[in-house]
C-alpha positions in Angstrom: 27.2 26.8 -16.6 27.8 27.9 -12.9 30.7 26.5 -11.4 30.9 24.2 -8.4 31.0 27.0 -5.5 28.2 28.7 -7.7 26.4 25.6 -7.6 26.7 25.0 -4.0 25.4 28.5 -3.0 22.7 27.7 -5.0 21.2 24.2 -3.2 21.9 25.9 0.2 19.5 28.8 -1.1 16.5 25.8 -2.3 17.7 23.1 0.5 18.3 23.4 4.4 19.2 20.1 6.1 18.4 20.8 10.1 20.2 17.9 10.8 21.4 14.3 10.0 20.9 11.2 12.4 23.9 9.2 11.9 23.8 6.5 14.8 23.6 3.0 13.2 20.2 0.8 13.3 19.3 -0.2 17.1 20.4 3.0 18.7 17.3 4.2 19.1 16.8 5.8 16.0 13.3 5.3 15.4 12.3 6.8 18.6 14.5 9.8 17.9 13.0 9.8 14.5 9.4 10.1 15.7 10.6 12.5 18.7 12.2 14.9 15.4 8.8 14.9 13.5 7.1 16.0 17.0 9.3 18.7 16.9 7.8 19.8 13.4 11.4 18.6 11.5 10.2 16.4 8.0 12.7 13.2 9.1 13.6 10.9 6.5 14.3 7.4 7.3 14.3 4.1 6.1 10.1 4.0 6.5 10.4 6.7 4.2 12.0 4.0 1.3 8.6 2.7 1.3 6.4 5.6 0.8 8.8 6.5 -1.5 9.2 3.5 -3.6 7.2 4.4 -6.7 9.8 7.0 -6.9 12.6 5.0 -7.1 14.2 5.6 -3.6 14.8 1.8 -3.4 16.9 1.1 -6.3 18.6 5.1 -5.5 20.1 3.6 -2.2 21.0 0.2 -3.5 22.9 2.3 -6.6 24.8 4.3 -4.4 25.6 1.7 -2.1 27.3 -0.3 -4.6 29.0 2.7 -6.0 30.7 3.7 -2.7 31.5 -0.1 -1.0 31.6 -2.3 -4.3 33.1 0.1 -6.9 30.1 -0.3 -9.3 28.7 2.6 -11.1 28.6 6.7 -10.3 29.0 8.1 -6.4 26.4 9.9 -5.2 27.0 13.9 -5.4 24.9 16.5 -3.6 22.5 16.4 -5.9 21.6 13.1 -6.0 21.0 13.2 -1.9 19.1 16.4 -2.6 16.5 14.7 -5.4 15.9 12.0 -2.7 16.1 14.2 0.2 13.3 17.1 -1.3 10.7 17.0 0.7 13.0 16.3 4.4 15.1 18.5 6.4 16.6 15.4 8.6 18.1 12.6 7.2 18.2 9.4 9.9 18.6 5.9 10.1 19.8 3.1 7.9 21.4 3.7 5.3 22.4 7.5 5.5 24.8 6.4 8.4 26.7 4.7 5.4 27.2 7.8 3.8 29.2 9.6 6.7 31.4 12.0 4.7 29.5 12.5 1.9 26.2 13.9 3.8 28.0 16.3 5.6 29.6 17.2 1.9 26.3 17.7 0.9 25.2 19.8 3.9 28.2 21.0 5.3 25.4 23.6 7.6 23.4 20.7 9.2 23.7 19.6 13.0 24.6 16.0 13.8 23.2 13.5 15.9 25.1 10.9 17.0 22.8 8.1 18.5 24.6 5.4 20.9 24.4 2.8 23.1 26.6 0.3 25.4 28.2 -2.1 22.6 26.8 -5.4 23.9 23.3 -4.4 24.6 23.3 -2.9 20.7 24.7 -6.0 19.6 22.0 -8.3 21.3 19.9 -6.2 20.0 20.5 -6.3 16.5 20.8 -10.4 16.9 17.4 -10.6 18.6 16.1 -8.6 15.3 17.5 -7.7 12.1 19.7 -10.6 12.4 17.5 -13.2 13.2 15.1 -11.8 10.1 18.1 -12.2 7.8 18.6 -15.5 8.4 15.7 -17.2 7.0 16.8 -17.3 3.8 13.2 -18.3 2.2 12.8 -14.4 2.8 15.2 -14.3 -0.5 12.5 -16.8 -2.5 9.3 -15.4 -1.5 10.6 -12.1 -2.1 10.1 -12.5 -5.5 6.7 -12.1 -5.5 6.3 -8.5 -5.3 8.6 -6.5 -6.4 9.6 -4.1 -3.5 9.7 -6.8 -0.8 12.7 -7.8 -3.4 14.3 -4.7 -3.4 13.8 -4.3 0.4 15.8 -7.7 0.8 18.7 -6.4 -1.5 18.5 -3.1 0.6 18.7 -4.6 3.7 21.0 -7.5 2.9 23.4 -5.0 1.2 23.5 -2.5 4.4 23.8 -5.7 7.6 26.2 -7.5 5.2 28.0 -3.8 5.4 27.9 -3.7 9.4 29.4 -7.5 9.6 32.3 -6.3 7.2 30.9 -9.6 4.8 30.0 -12.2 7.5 26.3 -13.1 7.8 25.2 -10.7 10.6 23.5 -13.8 12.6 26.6 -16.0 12.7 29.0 -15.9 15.9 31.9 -15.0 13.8 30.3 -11.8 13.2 30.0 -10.7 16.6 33.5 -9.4 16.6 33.0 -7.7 13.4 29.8 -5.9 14.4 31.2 -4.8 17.6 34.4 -3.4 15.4 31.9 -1.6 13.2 30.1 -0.4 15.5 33.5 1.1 17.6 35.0 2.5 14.4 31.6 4.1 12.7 31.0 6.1 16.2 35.1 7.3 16.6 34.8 8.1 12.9 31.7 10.5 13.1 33.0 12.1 16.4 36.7 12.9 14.1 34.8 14.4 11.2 31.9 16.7 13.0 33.3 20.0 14.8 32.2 19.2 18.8 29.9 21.9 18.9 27.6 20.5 15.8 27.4 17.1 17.4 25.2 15.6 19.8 25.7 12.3 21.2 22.5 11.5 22.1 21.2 7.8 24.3 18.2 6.4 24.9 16.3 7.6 27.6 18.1 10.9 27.2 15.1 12.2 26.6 13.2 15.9 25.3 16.3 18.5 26.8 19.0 17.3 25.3 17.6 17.1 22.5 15.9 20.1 21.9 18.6 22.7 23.7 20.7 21.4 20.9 18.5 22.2 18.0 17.5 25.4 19.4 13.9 24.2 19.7 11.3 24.5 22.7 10.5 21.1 24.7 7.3 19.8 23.8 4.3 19.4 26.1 4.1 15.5 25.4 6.0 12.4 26.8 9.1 11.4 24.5 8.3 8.6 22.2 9.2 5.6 22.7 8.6 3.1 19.2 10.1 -0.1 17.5 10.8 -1.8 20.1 12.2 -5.6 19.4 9.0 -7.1 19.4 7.2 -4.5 17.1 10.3 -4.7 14.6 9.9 -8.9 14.1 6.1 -8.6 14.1 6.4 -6.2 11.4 8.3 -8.4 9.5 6.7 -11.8 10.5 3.0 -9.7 8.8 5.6 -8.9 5.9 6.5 -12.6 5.3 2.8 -13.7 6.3 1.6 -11.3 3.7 4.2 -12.9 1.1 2.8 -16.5 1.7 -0.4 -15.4 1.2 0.0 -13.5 -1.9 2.4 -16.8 -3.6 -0.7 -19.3 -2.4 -3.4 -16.8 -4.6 -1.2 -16.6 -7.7 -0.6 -20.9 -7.3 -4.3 -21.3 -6.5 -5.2 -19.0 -10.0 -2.6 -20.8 -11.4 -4.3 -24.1 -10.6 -7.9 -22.4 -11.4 -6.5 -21.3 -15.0 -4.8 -24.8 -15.6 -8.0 -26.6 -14.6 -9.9 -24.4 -17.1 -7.6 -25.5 -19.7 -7.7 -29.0 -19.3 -11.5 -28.8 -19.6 -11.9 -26.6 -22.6 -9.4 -29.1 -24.2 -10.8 -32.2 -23.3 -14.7 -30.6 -24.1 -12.9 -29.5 -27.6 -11.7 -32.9 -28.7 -15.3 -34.3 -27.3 -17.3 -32.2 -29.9 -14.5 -33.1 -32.7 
């Protein structure tokens, strides 16, 4: 059985991570995320849990986020970012910015990009979005209508109930929290990554920045600019539309298949 240096040499031989996004959600990541896969980099984010659900990626990220902030079950090793991570060479978004120390374990040879913003305009931000999704809480009821909706909701309740440090995320008591989150995450990244493997990167920074840090030519296209506020809650107002929609046709075959019931019994004790 090779030991753990052996086994190490061996990922870094199958697996190259180019580089791994840590900024937390609202920082622009989804732009920087589309702006990656222009450059030809295969970026995992948290889209990527969806295409990915059959596989399991949803209940992988919920596992290891209860391991790591609740104490329950097995921390994620290398290996178990490597069997999500297969297919990807960047690793962005929510929730790998949860799993600061032990990504750059993993890939101790990737690049880091640290994406940022002023404090209070990321904090109205994420109120004018995520939060505001998160506190409907019929989102929890209909959710159990399809299966991955449900796990999405324990995903995303797990990783915002993170960022508030336990207060619900839309409440005025958590602004403080958010904002000490937020200060604490960014110091804590900029301690741990060597200054010349990070890059702390802002919107509107745009293509030079960018690619004079991963060694990579500037593209002849305009940067990308995608999910803004308005996309992000239309997204998940179709989500929740699509929810409704599904409950009223299992009620109304419920109803159907009742109604068939009641006349096949009461035709039955007619002929009897």
């Amino acid at each position: 059985m090779p030991n753990k240096e052996e086994y190490t040499n061996e990922r870094r031989d199958v697996k190259e991570m180019k580089a791994i996004v840590l900024g937390l959600p609202r920082t622009g990541t989804t732009s920087l995320c589309s702006a990656l896969s222009i450059l030809g980099l295969n970026t995992y984010n948290y889209y990527e849990i969806f295409r990915n659900k059959e596989k399991g990626h949803f209940e992988s990220w919920i596992s290891a986020i209860d391991a790591k902030y609740n104490g329950v079950g097995k921390p994620f090793e290398p290996e178990d970012f490597d069997h999500i991570l297969e297919e990807y060479n960047v690793v962005a978004a929510s929730p790998c910015w949860m799993f600061v120390d032990e990504l750059l374990a993993a890939y101790p040879d990737a690049k880091v990009i640290l994406s940022i913003r002023p404090p209070e305009a990321w904090l109205a931000s994420l109120k004018e979005t995520v939060s505001m999704v998160l506190s409907r809480k019929i989102w929890g009821v209909i959710s159990l209508a399809d299966q991955y909706t449900a796990l999405h909701w324990r995903l995303l309740t797990r990783i915002y109930f993170t960022l508030s440090q336990g207060e619900p995320p839309w409440k005025p008591s958590a602004d403080r929290l958010l904002l000490q989150f937020y200060d604490s995450h960014n110091e804590h990244v900029r301690k741990v990554v060597p200054r010349h493997k990070l890059l702390e990167y802002r919107p509107g920074d745009g293509w030079e920045p960018l690619c004079a840090f991963l060694g990579i030519s500037i593209p002849n296209q305009r940067f990308p600019h995608t999910n803004a506020r308005d996309n992000f809650v239309e997204t998940e107002r179709q989500r929740y539309r699509s929810l409704w929609m599904k409950i009223a046709r299992i009620v109304a075959q419920g109803v159907v298949t009742a109604g068939l019931v009641l006349f096949l019994t009461q035709t039955a004790f007619r002929l009897v």
